[in-house]
ROKE-477255 format. One record per residue: residue number from 1; residue in three letters; x, y, z of N, C-alpha, C, CB in turn. Coordinates in nm, 2 decimals, decimal comma. Glycine has a CB too. Example, Ala and Ser with C-alpha at 12.3 -4.5 7.8 and 13.67 -1.06 7.14 Angstrom:
// ROKE-477255
+-----+-----+--------+--------+--------+--------+--------+--------+--------+--------+--------+--------+--------+--------+
:   i :  aa :   n.px :   n.py :   n.pz :  ca.px :  ca.py :  ca.pz :   c.px :   c.py :   c.pz :  cb.px :  cb.py :  cb.pz :
+-----+-----+--------+--------+--------+--------+--------+--------+--------+--------+--------+--------+--------+--------+
:   1 : ALA :   1,32 :  -0,57 :   0,78 :   1,23 :  -0,45 :   0,78 :   1,32 :  -0,33 :   0,78 :   1,13 :  -0,45 :   0,90 :
:   2 : SER :   1,28 :  -0,22 :   0,71 :   1,37 :  -0,11 :   0,71 :   1,29 :   0,00 :   0,79 :   1,41 :  -0,06 :   0,57 :
+-----+-----+--------+--------+--------+--------+--------+--------+--------+--------+--------+--------+--------+--------+
This chain:
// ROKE-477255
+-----+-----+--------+--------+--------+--------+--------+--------+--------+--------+--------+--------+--------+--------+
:   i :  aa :   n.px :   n.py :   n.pz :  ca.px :  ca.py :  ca.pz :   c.px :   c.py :   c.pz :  cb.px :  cb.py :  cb.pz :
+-----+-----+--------+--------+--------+--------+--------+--------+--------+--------+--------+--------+--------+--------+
:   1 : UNK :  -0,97 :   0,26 :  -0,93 :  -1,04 :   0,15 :  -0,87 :  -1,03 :   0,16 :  -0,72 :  -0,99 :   0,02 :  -0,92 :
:   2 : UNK :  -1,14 :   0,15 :  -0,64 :  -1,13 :   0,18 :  -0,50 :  -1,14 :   0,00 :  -0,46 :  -1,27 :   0,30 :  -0,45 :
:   3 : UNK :  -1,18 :  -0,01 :  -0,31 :  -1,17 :  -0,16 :  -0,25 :  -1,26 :  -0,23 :  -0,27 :  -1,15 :  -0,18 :  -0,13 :
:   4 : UNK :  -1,39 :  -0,09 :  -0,35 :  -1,54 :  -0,20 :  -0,34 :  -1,52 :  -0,26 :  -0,49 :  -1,75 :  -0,10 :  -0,34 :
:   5 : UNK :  -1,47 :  -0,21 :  -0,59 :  -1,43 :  -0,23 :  -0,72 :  -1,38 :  -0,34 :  -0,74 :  -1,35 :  -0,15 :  -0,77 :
:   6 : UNK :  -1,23 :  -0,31 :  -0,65 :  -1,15 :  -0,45 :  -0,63 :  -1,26 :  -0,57 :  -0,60 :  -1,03 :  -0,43 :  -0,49 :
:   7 : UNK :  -1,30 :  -0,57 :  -0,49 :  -1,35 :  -0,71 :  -0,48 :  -1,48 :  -0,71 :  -0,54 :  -1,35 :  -0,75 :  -0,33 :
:   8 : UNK :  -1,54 :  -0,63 :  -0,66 :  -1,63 :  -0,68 :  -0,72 :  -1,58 :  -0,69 :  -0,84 :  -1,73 :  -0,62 :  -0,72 :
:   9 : UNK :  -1,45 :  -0,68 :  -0,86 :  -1,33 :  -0,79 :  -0,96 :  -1,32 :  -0,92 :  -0,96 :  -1,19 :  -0,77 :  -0,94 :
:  10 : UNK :  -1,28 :  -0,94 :  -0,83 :  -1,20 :  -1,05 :  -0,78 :  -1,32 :  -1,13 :  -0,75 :  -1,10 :  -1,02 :  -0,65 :
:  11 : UNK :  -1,43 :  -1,11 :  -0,68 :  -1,54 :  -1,19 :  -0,73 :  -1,61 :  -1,24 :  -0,87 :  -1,63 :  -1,13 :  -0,68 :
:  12 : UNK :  -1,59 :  -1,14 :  -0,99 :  -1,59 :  -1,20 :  -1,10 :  -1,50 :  -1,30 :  -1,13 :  -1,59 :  -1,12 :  -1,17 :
:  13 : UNK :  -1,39 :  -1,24 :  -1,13 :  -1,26 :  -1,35 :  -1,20 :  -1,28 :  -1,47 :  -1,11 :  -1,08 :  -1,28 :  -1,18 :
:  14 : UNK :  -1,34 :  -1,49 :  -0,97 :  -1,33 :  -1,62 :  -0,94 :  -1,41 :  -1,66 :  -0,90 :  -1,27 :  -1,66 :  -0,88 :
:  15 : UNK :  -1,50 :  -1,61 :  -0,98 :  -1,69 :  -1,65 :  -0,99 :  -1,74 :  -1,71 :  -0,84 :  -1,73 :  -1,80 :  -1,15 :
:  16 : UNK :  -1,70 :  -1,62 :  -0,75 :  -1,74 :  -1,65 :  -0,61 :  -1,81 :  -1,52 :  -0,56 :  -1,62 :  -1,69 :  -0,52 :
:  17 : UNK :  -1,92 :  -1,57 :  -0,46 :  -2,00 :  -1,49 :  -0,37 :  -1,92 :  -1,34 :  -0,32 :  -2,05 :  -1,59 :  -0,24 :
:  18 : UNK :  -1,98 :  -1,20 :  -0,35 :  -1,90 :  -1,06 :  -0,31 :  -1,84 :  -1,09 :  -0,18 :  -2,00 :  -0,91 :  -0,29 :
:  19 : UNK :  -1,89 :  -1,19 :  -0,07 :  -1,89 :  -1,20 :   0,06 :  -1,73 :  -1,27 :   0,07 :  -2,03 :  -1,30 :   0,12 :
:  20 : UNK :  -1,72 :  -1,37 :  -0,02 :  -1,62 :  -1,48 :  -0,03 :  -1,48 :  -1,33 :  -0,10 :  -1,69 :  -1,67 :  -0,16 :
:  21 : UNK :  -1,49 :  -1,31 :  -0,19 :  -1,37 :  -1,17 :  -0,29 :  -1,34 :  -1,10 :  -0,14 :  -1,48 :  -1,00 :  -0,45 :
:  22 : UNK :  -1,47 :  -1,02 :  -0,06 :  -1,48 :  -0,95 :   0,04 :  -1,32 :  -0,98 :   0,16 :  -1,64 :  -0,99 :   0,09 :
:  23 : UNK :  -1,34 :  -1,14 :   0,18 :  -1,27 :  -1,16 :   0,23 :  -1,13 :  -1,20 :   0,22 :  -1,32 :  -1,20 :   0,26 :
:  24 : UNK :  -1,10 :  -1,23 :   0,05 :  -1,00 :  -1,28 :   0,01 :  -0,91 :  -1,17 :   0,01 :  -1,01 :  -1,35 :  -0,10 :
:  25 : UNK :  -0,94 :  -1,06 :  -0,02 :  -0,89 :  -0,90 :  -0,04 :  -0,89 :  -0,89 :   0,10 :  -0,99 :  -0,77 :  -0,14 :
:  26 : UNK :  -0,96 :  -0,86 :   0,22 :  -0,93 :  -0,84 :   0,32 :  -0,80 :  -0,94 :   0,38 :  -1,04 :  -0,84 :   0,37 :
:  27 : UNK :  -0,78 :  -1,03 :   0,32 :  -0,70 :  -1,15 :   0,40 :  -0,55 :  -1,09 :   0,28 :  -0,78 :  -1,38 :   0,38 :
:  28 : UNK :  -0,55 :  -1,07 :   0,16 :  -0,40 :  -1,01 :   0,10 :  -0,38 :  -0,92 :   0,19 :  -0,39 :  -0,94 :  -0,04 :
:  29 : UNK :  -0,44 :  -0,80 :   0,22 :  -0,44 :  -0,65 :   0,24 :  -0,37 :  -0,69 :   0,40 :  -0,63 :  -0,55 :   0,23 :
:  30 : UNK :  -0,47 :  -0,78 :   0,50 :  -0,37 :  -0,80 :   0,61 :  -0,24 :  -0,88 :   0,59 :  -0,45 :  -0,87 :   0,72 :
:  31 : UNK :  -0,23 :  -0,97 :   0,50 :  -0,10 :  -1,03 :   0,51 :   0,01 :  -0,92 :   0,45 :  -0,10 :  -1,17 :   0,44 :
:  32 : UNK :  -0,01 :  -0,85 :   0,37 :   0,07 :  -0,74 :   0,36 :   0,11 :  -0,65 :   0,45 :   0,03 :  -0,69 :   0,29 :
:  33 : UNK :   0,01 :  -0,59 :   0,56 :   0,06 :  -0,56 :   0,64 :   0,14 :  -0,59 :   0,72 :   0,01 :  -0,53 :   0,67 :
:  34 : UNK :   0,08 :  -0,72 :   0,80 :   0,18 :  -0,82 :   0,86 :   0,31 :  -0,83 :   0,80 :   0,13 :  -0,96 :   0,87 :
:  35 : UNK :   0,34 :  -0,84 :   0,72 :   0,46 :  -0,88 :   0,60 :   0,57 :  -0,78 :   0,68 :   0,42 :  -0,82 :   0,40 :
:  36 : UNK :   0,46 :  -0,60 :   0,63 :   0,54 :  -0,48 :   0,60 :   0,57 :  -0,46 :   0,82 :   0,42 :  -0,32 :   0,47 :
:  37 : UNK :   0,53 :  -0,51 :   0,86 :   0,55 :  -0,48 :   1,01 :   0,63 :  -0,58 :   1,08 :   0,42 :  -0,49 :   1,08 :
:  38 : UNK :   0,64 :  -0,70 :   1,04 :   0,76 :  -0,80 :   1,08 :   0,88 :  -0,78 :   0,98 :   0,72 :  -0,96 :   1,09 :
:  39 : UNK :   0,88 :  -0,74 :   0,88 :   0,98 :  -0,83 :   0,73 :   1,04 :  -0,70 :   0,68 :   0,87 :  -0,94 :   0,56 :
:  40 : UNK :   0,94 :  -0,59 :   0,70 :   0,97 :  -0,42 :   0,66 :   0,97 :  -0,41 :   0,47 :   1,19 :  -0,37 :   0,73 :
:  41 : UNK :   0,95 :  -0,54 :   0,41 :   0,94 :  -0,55 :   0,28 :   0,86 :  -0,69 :   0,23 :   1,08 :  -0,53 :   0,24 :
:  42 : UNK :   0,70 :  -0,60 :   0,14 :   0,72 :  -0,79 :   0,10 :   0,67 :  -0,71 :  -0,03 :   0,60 :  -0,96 :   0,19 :
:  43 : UNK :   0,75 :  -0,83 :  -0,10 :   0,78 :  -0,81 :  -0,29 :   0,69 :  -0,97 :  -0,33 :   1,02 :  -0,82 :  -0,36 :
:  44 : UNK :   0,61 :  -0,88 :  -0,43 :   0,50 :  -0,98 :  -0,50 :   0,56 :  -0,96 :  -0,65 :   0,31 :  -0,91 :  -0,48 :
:  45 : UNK :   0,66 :  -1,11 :  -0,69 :   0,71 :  -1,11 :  -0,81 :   0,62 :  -1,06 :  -0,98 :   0,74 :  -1,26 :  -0,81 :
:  46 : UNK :   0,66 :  -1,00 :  -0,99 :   0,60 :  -0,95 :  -1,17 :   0,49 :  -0,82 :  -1,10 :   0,46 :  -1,12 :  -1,30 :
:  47 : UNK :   0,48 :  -0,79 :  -1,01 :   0,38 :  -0,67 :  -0,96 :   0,44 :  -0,56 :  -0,91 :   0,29 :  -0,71 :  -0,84 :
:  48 : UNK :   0,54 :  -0,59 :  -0,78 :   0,63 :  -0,49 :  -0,73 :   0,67 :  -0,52 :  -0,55 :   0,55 :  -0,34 :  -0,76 :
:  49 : UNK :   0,71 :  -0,38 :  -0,51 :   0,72 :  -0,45 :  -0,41 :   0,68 :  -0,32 :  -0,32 :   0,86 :  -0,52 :  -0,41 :
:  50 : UNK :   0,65 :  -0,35 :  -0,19 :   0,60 :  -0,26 :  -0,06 :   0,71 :  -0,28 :   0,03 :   0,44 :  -0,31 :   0,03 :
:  51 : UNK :   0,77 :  -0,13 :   0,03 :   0,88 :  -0,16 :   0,15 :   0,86 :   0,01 :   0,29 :   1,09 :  -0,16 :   0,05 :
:  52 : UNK :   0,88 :  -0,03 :   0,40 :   0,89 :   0,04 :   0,49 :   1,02 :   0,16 :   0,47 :   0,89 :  -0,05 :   0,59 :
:  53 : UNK :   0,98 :   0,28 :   0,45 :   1,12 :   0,35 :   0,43 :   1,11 :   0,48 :   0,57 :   1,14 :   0,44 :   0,24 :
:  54 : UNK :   1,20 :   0,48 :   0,64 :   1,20 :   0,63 :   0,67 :   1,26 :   0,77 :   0,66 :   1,19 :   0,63 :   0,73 :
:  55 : UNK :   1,18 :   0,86 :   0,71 :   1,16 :   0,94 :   0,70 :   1,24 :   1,07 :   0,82 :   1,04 :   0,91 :   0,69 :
:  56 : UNK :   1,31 :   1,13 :   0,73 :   1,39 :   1,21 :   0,88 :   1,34 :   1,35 :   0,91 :   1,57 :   1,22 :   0,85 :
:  57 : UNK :   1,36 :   1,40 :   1,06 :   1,27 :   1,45 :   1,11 :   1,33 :   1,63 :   1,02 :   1,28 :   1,42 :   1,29 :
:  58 : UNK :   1,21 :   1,72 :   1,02 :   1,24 :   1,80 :   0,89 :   1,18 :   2,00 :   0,97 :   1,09 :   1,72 :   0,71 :
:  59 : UNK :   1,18 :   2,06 :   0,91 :   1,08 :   2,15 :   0,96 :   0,98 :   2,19 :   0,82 :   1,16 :   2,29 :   1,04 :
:  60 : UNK :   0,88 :   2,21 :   0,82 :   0,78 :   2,29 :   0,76 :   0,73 :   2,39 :   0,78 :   0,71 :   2,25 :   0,76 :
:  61 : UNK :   0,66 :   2,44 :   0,71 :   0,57 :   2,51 :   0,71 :   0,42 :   2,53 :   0,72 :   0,59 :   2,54 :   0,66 :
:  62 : UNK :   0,34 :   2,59 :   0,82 :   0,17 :   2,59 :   0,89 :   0,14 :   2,68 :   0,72 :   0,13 :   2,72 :   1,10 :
:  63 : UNK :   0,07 :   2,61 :   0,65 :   0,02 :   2,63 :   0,51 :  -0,09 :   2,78 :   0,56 :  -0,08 :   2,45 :   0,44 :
:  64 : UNK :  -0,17 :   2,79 :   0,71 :  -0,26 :   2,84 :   0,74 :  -0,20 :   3,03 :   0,79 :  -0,33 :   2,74 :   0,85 :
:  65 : UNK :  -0,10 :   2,95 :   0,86 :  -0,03 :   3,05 :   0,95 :   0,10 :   3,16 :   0,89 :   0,03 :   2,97 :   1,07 :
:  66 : UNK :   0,17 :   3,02 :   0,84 :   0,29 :   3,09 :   0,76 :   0,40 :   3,06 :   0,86 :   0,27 :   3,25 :   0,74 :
:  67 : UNK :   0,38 :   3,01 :   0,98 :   0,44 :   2,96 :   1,09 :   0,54 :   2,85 :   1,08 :   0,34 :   2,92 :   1,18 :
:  68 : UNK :   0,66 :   2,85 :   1,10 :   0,77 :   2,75 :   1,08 :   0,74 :   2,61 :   1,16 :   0,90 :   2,81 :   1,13 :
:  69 : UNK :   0,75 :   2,49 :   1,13 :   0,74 :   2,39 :   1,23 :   0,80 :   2,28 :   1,23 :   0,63 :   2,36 :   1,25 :
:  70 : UNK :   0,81 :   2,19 :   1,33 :   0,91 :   2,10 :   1,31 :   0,81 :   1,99 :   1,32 :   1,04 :   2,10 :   1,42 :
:  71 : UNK :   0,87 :   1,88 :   1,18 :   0,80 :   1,71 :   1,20 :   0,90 :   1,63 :   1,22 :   0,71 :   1,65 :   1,08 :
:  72 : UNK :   0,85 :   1,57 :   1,33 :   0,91 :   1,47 :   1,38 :   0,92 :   1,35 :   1,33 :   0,87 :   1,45 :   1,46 :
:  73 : UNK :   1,03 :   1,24 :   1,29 :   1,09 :   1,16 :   1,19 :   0,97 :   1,06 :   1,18 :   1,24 :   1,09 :   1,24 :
:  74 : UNK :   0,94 :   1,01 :   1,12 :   0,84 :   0,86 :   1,09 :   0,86 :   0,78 :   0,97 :   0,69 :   0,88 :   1,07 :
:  75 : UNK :   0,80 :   0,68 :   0,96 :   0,80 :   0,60 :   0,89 :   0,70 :   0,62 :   0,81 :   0,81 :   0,51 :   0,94 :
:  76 : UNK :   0,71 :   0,56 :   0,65 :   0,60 :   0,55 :   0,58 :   0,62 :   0,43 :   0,46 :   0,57 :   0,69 :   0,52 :
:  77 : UNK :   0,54 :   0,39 :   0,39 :   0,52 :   0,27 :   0,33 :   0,55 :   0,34 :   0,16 :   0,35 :   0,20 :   0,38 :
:  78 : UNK :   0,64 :   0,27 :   0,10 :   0,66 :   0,28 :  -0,03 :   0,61 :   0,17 :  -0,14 :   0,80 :   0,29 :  -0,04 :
:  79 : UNK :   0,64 :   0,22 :  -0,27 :   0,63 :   0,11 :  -0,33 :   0,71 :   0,09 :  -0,46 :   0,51 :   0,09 :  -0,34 :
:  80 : UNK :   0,78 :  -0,01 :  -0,52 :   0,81 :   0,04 :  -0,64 :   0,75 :  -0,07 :  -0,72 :   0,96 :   0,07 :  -0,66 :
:  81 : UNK :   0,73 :  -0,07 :  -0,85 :   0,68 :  -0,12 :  -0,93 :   0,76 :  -0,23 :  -1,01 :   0,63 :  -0,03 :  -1,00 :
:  82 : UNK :   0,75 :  -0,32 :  -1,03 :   0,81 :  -0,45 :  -1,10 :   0,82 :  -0,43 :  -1,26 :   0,71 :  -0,60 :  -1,07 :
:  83 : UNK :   0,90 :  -0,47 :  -1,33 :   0,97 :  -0,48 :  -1,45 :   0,77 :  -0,51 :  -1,53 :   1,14 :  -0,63 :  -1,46 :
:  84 : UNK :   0,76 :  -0,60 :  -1,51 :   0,64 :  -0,66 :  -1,57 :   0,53 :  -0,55 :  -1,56 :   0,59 :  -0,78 :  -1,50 :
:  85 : UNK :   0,51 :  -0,51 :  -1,41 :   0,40 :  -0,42 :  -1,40 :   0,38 :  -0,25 :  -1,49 :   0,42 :  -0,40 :  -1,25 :
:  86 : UNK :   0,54 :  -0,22 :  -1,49 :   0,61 :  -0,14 :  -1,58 :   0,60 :  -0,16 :  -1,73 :   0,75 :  -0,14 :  -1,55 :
:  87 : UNK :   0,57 :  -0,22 :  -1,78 :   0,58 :  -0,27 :  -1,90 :   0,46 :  -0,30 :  -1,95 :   0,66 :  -0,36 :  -1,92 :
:  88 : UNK :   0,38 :  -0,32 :  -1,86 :   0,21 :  -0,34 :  -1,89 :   0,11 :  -0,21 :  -1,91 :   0,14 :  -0,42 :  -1,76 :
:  89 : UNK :   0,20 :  -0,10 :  -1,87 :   0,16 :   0,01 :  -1,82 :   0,21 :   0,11 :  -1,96 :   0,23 :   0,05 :  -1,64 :
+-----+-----+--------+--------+--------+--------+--------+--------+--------+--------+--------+--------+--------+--------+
């Protein structure tokens, strides 16, 4: 399911205009972010949870070249899945 899917879900299930889903999905999607950028974790009970983990700096490999390289440490966004969500699945 991609984001047009989603909110031509979420417009069914709450038998509202694509325009109105459009925005309700846009308004989760930012508050999650916001969440994951001040809080570093936000957990949506029976679904799962999105947490900020990082990532330490590594070397690789140029897939093109064969060339050794180094990446530099970052962050990236996880997620684990809730007992419920697990069990539905």
């Amino acid at each position: 399911m991609n984001k047009a899917e989603l909110v031509e879900a979420v417009a069914r299930s709450m038998d509202v205009p694509g325009a109105e889903a459009q925005r309700a999905v846009a308004a989760v999607i930012d508050a999650i972010k916001s969440g994951l950028k001040n809080d570093g974790t936000v957990s949506l009970v029976n679904f799962g949870t999105f947490e900020v983990r990082q990532r330490k700096a590594r070397t690789g490999r140029n897939p093109r070249t064969g060339a050794t390289i180094f990446i530099q440490a970052s962050k990236t966004v996880g997620f684990r899945a809730g007992k419920a969500l697990k069990s539905m699945l």
